[in-house]
C-alpha positions in Angstrom: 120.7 114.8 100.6 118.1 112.0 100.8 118.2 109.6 103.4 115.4 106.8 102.9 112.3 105.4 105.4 111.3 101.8 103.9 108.3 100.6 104.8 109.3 97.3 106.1 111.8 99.0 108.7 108.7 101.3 110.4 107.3 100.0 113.6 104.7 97.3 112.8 101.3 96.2 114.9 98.6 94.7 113.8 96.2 94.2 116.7 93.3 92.5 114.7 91.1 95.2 114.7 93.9 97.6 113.8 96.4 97.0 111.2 99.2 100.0 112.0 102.6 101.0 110.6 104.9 103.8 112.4 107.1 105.5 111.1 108.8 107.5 113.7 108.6 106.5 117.4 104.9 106.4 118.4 103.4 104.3 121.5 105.0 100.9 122.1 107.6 101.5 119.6 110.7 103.2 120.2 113.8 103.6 118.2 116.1 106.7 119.1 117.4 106.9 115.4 113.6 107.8 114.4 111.9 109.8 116.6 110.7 112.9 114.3 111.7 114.9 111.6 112.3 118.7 111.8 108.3 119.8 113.6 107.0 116.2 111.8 106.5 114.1 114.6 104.3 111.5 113.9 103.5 109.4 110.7 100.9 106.9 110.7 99.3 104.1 108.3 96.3 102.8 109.8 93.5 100.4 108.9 91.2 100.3 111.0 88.5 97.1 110.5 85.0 97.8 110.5 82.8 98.8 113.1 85.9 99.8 115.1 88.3 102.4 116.3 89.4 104.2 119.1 87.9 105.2 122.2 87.9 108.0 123.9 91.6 109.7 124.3 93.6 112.7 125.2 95.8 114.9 123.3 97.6 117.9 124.2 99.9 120.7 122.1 99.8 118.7 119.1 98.9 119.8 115.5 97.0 116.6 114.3 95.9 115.9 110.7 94.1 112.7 109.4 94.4 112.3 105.3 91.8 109.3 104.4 93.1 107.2 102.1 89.9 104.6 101.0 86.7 104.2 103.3 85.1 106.6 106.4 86.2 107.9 109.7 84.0 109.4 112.4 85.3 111.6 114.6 83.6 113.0 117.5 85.6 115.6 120.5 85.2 117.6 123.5 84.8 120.8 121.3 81.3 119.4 120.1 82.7 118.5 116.8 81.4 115.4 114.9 81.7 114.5 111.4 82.5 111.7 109.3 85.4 112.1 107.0 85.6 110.4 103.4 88.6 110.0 101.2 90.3 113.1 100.2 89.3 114.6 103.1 91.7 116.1 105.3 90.9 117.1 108.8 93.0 119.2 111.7 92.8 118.9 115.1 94.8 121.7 117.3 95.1 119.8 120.2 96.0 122.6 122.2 95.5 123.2 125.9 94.3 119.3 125.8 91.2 118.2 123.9 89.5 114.4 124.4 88.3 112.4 121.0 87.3 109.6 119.8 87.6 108.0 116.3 85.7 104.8 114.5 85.1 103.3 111.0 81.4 103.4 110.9 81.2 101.2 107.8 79.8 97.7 108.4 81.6 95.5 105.6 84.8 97.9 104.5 88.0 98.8 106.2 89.2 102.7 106.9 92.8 103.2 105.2 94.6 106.7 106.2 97.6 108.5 107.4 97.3 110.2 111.1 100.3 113.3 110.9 101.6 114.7 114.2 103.2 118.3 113.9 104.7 120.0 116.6 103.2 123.5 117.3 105.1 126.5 117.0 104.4 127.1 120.6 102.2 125.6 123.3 98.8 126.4 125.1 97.1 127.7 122.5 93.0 127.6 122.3 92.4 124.0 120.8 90.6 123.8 117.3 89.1 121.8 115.0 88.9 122.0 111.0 88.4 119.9 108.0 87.9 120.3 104.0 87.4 118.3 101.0 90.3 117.9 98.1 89.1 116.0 95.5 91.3 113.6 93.4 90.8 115.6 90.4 92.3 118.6 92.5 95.4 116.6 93.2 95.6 115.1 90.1 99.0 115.5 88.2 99.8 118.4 90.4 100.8 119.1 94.0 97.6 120.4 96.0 98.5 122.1 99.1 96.2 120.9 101.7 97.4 121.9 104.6 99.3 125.2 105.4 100.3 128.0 108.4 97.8 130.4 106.4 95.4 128.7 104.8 95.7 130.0 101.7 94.6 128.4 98.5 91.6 126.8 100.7 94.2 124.3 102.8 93.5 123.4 106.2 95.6 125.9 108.7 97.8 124.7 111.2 99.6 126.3 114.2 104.0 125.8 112.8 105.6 126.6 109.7 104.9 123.5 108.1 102.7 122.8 104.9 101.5 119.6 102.9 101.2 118.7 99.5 99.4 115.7 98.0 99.4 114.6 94.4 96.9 111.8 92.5 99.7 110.8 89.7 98.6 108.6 86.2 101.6 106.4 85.5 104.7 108.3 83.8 103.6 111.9 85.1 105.6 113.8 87.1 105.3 117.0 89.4 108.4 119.4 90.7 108.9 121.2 93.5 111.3 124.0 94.8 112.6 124.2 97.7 113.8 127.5 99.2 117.3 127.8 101.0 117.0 126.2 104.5 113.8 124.1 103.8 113.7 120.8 104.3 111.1 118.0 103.1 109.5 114.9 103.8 107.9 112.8 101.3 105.6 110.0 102.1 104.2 107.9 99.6 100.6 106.6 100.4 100.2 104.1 97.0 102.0 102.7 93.9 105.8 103.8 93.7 107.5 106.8 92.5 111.3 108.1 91.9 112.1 111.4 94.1 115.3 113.0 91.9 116.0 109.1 90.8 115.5 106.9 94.1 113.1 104.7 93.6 109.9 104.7 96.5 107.5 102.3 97.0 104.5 102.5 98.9 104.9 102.8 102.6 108.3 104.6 102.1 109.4 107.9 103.0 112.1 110.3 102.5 113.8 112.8 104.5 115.5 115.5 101.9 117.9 118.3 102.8 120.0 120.6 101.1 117.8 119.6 97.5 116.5 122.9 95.8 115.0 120.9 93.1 112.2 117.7 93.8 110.9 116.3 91.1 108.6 113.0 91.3 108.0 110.8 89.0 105.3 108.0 89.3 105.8 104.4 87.8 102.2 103.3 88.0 99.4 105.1 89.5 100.3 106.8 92.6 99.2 108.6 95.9 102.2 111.5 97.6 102.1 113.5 100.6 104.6 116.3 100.6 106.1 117.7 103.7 107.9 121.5 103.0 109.3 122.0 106.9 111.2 124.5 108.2 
């Protein structure tokens, strides 16, 4: 079963300095018939304009990951971590017993484009954390790159739920597959271009809740960009 998010029917903002799209229930937007799927809670498009961002904020018991999608972030927390992340970076944030950050573009004349990903954690009060790592496109590049993961295997980010995410660079007409085991579920979120997931066409902006599929396979139309969610 696939049951499609289109981008037009996500929560919309755009604040001037921050052009945002949600698609589950996040902030000022609320809609009971999307409020998370399985531990993904949270699934952001931002652009940010330049020379801005936002201040100083609390989180709490929250696995938080930022995938850049074009231009720079900086990120600066309470842990002492600073850093400023690039595209095809991928950054985690264990929020924890409650960590303050803050996050900016620090480019002068170009906008920051990325997805901000809430995931529940498997349990709460843990120590908070921070990590990041660098997945090139030619990584991700007509294949599924797991960047994030429970283990941290292959060189992925870890986070704290049974939860991992792939992302794929695809050339126009290429295709990757995935399996899912028996009582998995998925979540596939398409950052650019347009792509068909087991023949439904997706566009950019769209996602798609899948259940009871064993087979995924994804096949891009033109140049693409895909984050895949495997959830328990």
């Amino acid at each position: 079963m696939i049951e499609i998010r289109k981008a037009e029917d996500r929560g919309h903002f755009d604040f001037g300095w921050l052009n945002t799209y949600h698609t589950f229930s996040f902030g000022d937007y609320y809609d009971p018939s999307h409020m998370a799927f399985r531990s993904l809670r949270v699934i952001n498009e931002d652009v940010v304009a330049p020379g801005r961002g936002f201040p100083t904020h609390g989180h709490r018991d929250m696995e938080i990951v930022t995938y850049i999608i074009a231009g720079a972030l900086e990120h600066r927390d309470s842990m002492g971590s600073g850093s400023i992340i690039r595209r095809g970076d991928a950054q985690r944030m264990s929020a924890g017993t409650g960590v303050r950050h803050s996050e900016s573009n620090p480019l002068k004349d170009e906008p920051v484009h990325l997805l901000q990903i809430w995931i529940l954690p498997e349990r709460e009060g843990q120590p908070p954390e921070y990590e990041e790592k660098k997945f090139a496109d030619e990584e991700k590049r007509n294949r599924l790159r797991l960047i994030v993961s429970p283990e941290g295997d292959d060189g992925a980010v870890r986070i704290h739920q049974d939860a991992k995410i792939y992302a794929s660079v695809l050339d126009a007409g290429r295709s990757v597959n995935h399996q899912l085991t028996t009582g998995r579920h998925a979540w596939l979120q398409v950052a650019a271009g347009a792509v068909e997931l087991n023949g439904t066409e997706l566009k950019h902006g769209d996602g798609a809740a899948i259940s009871q599929e064993d087979q995924l396979s994804i096949v891009a139309g033109q140049p693409s960009e895909v984050l895949l969610f495997d959830l328990a």
